[in-house]
N, CA, C and O atoms as CSV, one atom per row, in Angstrom:
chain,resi,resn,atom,element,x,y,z
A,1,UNK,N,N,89.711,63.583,83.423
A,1,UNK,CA,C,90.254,63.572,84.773
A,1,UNK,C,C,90.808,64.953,85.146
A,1,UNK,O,O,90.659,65.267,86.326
A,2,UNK,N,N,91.390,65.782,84.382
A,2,UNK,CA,C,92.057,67.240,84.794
A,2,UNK,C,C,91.195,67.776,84.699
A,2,UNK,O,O,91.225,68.697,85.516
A,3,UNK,N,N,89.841,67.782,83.829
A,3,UNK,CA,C,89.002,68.742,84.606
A,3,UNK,C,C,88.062,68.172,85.557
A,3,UNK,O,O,86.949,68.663,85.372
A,4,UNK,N,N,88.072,67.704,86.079
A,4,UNK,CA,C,87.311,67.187,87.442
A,4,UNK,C,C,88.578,68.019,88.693
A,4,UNK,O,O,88.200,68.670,89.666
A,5,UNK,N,N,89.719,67.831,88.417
A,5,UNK,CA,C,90.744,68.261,89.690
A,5,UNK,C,C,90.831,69.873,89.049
A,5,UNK,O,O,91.428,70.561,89.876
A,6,UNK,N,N,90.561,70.421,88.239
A,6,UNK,CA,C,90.110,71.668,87.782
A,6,UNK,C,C,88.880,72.314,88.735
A,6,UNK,O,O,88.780,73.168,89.617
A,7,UNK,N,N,88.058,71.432,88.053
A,7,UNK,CA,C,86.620,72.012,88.639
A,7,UNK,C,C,86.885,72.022,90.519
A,7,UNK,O,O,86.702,72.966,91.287
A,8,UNK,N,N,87.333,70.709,90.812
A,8,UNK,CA,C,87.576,70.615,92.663
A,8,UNK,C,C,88.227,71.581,92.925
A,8,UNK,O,O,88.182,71.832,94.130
A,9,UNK,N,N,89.066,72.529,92.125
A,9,UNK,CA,C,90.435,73.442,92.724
A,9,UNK,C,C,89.683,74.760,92.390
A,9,UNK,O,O,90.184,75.812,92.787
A,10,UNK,N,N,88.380,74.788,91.606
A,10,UNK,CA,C,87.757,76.294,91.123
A,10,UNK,C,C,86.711,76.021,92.699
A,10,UNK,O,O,86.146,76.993,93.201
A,11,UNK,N,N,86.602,74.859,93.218
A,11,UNK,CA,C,85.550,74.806,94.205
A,11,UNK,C,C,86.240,75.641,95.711
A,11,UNK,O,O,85.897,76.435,96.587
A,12,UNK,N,N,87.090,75.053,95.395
A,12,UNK,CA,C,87.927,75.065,96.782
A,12,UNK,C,C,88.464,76.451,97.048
A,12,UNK,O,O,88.771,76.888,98.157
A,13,UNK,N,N,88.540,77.078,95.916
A,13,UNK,CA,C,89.135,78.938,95.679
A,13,UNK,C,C,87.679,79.432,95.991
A,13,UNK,O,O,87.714,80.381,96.774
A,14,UNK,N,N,86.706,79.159,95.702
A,14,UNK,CA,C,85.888,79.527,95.919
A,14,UNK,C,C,85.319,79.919,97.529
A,14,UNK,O,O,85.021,80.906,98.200
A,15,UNK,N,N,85.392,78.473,97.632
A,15,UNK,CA,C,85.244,78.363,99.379
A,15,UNK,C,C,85.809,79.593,100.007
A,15,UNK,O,O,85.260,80.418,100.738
A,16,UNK,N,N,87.460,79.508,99.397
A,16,UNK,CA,C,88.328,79.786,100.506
A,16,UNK,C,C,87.800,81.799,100.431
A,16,UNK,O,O,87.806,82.622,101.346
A,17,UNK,N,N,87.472,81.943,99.188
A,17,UNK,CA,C,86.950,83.366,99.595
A,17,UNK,C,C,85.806,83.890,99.624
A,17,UNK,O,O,85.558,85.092,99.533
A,18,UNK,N,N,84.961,82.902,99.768
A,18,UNK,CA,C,84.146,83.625,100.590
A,18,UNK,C,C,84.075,83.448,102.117
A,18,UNK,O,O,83.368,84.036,102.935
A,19,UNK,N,N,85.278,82.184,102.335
A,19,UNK,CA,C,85.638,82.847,103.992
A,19,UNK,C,C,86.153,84.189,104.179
A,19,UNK,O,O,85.854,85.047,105.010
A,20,UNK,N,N,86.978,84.187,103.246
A,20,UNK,CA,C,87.596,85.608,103.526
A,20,UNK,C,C,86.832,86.691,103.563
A,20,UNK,O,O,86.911,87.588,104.401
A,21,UNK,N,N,85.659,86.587,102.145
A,21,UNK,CA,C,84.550,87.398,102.527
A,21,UNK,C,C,83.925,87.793,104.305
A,21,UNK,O,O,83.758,88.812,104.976
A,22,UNK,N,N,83.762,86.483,104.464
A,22,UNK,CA,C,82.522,86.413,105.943
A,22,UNK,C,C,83.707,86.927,106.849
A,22,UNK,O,O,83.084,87.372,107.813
A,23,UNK,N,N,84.679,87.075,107.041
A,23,UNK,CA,C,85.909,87.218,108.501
A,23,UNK,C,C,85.830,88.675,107.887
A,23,UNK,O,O,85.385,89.457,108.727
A,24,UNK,N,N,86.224,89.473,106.288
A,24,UNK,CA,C,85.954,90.797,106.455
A,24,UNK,C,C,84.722,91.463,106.851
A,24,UNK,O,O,84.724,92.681,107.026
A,25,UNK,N,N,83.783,90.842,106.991
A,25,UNK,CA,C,82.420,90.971,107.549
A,25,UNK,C,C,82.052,91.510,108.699
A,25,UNK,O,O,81.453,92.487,109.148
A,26,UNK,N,N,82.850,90.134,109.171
A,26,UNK,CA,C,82.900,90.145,110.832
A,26,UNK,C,C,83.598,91.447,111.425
A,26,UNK,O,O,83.100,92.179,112.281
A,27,UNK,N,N,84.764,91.597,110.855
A,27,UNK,CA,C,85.623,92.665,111.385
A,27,UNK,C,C,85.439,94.190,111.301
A,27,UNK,O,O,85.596,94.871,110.288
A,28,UNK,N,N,84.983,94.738,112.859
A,28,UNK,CA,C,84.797,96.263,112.351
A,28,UNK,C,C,85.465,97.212,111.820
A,28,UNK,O,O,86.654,97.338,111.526
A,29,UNK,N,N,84.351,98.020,111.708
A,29,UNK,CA,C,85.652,99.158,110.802
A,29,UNK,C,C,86.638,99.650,112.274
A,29,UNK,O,O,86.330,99.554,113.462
A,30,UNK,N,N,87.698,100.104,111.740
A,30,UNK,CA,C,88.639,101.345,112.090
A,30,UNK,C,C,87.756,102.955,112.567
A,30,UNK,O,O,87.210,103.761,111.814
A,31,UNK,N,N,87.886,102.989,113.989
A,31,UNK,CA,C,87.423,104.312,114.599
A,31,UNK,C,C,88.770,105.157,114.444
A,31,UNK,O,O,89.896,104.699,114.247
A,32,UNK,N,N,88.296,106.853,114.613
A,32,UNK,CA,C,89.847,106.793,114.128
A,32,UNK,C,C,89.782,107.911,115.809
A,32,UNK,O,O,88.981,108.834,115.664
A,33,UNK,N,N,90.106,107.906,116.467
A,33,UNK,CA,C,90.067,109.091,117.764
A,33,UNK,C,C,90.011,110.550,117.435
A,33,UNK,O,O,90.226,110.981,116.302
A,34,UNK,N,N,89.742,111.223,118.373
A,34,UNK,CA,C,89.515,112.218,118.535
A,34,UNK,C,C,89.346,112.393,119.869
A,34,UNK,O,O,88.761,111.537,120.531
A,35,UNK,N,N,90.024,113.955,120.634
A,35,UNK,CA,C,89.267,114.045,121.712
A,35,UNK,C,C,88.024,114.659,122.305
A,35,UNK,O,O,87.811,115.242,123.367
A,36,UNK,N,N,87.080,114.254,121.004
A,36,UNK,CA,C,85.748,114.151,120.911
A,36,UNK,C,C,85.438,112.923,120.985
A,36,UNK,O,O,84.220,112.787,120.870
A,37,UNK,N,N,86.008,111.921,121.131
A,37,UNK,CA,C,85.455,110.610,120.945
A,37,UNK,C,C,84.820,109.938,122.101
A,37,UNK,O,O,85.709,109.863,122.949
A,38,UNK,N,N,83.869,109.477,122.508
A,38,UNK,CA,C,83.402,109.266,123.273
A,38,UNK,C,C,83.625,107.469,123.934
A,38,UNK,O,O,82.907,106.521,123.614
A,39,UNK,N,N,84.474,107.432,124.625
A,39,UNK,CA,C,84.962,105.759,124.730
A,39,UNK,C,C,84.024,105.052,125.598
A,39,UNK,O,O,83.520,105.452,126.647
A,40,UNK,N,N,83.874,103.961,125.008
A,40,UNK,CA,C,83.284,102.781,126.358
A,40,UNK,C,C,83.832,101.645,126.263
A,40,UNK,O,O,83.326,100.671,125.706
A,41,UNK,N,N,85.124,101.692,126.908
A,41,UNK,CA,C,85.770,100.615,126.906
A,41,UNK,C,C,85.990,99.340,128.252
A,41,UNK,O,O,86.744,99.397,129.223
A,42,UNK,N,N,84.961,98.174,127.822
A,42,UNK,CA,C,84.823,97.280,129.615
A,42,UNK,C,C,86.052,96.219,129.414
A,42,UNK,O,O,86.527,95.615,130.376
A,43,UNK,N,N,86.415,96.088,128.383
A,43,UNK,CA,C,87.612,94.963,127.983
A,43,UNK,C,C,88.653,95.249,126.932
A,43,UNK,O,O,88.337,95.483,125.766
A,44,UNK,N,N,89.989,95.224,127.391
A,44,UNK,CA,C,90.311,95.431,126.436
A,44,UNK,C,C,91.105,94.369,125.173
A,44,UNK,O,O,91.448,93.596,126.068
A,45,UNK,N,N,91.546,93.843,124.180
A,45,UNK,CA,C,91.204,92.986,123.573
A,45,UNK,C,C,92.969,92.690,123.271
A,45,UNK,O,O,93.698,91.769,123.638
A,46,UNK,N,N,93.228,93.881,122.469
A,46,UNK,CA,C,94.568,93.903,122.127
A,46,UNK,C,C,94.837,95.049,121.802
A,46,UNK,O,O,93.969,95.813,121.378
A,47,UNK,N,N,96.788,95.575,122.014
A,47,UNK,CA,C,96.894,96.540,121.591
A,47,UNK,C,C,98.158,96.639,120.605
A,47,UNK,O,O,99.260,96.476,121.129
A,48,UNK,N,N,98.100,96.890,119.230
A,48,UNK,CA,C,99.247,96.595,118.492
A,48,UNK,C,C,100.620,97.581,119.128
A,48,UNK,O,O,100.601,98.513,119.931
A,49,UNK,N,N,101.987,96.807,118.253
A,49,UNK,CA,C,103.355,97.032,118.983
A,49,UNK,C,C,103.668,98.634,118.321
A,49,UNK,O,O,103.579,99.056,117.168
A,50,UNK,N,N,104.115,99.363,119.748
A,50,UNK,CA,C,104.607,100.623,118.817
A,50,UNK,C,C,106.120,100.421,117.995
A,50,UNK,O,O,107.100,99.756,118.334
A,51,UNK,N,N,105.902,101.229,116.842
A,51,UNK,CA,C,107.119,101.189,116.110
A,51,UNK,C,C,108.313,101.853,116.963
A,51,UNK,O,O,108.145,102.757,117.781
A,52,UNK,N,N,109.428,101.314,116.670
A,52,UNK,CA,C,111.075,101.772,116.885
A,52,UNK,C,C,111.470,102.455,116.326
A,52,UNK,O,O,112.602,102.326,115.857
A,53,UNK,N,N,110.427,103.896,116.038
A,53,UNK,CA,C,110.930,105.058,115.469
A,53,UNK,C,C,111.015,106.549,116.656
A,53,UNK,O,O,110.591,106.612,117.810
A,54,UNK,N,N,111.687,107.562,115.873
A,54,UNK,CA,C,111.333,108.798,116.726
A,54,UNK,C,C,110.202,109.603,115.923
A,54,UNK,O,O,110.679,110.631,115.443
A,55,UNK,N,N,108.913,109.440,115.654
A,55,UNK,CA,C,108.175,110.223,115.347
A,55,UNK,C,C,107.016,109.478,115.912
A,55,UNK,O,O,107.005,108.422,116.544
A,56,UNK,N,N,105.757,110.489,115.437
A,56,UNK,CA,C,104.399,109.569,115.685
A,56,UNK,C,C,104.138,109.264,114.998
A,56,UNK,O,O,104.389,109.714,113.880
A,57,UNK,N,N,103.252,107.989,115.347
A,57,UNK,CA,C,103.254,107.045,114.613
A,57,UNK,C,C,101.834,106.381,115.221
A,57,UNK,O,O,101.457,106.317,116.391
A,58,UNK,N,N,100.978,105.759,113.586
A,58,UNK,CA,C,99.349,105.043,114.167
A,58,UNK,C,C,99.641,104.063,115.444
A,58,UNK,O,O,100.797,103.690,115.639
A,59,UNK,N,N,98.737,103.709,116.183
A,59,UNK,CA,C,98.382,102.234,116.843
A,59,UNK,C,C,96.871,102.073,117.072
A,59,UNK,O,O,95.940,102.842,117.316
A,60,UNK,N,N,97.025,100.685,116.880
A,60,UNK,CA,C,95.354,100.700,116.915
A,60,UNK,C,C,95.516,99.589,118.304
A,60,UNK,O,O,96.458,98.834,118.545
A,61,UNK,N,N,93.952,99.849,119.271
A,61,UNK,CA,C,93.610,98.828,120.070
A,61,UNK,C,C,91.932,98.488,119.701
A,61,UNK,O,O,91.048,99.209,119.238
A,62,UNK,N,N,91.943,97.090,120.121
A,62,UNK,CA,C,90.572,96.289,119.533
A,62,UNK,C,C,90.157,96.310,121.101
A,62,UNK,O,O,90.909,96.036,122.036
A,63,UNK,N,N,88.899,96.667,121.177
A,63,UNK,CA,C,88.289,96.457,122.768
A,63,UNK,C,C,86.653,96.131,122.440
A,63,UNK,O,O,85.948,96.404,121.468
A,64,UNK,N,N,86.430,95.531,123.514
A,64,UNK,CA,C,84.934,95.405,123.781
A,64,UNK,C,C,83.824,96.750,124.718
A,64,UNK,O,O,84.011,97.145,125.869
A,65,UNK,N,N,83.038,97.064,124.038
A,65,UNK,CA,C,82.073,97.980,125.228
A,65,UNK,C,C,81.197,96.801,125.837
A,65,UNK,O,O,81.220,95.576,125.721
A,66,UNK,N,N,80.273,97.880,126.664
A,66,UNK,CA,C,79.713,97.158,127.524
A,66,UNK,C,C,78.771,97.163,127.174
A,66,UNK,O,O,77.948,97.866,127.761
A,67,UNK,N,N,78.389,96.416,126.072
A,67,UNK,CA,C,77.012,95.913,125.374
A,67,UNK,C,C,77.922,94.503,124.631
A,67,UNK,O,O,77.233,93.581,124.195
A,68,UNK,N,N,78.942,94.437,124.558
A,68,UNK,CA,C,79.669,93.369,124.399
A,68,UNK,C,C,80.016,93.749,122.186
A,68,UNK,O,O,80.208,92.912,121.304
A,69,UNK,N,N,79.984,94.489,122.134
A,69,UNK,CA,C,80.268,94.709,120.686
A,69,UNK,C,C,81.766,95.214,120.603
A,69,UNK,O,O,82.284,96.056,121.336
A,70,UNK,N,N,82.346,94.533,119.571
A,70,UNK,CA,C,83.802,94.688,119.379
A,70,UNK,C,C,84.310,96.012,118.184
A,70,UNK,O,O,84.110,96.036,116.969
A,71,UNK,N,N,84.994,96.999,119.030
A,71,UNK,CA,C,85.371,97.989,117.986
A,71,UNK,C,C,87.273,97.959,118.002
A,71,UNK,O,O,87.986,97.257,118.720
A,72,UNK,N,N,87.748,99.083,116.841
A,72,UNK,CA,C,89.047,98.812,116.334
A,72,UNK,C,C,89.076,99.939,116.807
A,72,UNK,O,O,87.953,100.441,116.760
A,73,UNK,N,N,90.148,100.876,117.437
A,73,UNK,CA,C,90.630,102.117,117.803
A,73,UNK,C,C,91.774,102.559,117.118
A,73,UNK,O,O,92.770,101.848,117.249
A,74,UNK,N,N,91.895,103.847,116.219
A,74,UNK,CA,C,93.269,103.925,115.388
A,74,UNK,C,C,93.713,105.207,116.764
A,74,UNK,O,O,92.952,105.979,117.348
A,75,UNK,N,N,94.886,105.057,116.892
A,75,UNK,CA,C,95.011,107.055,117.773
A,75,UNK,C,C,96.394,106.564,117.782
A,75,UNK,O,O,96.715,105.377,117.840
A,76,UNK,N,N,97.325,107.743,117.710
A,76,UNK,CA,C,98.492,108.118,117.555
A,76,UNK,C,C,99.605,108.260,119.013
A,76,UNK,O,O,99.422,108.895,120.052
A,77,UNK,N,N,100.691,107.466,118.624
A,77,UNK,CA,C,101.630,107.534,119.913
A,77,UNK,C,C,103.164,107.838,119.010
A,77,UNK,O,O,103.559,107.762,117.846
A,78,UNK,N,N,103.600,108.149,120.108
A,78,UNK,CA,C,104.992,108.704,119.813
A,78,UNK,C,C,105.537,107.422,119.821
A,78,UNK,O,O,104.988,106.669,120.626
A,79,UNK,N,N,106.685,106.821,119.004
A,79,UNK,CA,C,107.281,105.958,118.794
A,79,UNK,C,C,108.309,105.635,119.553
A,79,UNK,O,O,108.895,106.604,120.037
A,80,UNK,N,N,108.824,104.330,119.884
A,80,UNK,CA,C,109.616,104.201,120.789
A,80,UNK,C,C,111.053,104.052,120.799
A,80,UNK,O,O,111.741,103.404,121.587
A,81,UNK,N,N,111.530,105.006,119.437
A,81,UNK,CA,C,112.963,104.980,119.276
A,81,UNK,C,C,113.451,106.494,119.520
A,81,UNK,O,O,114.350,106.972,118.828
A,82,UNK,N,N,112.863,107.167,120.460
A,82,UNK,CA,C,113.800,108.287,120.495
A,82,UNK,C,C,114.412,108.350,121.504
A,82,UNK,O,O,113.786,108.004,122.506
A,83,UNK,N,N,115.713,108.757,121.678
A,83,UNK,CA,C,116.635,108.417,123.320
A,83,UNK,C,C,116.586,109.325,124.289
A,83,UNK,O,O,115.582,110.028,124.183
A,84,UNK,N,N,117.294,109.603,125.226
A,84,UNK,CA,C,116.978,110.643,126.027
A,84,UNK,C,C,118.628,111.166,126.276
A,84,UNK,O,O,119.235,110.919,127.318
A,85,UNK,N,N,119.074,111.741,125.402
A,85,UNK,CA,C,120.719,112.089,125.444
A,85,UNK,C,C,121.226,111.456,125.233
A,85,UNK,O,O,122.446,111.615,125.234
């Protein structure tokens, strides 16, 4: 009986990564900017939160072009903890 709920629990780990496999699949790589980069952006998807620091700092936004293919954008913003006096 424990190895039958053995074997079901080696099945089920199994499963569970090669979902994880197929979703890293799915997900494009990381563009990283430049202002050489050439954008085509028709939608935009999401854009992560800037940090509550005073320096720069990554953000990435996920957008769609207009062929409908989904890319990741890394490019750099100044953070939103510095004050003004």
């Amino acid at each position: 009986m424990k190895r039958l709920i053995v074997l079901a629990l080696m099945g089920l780990s199994t499963l569970a990564v090669a979902d994880d496999l197929k979703v890293a699949q799915q997900q494009p790589a990381v563009e990283h900017y430049t202002y050489a980069t050439d954008l085509d952006i028709a939608k935009v998807i999401s854009v992560s939160p800037v940090a509550d620091v005073c320096d720069v700092v990554p953000a990435q936004m996920t957008y769609e072009d207009h062929q409908g293919q989904r890319h990741i954008l890394e490019y750099r913003v100044m953070g939103n903890g510095c004050s003004n006096g």
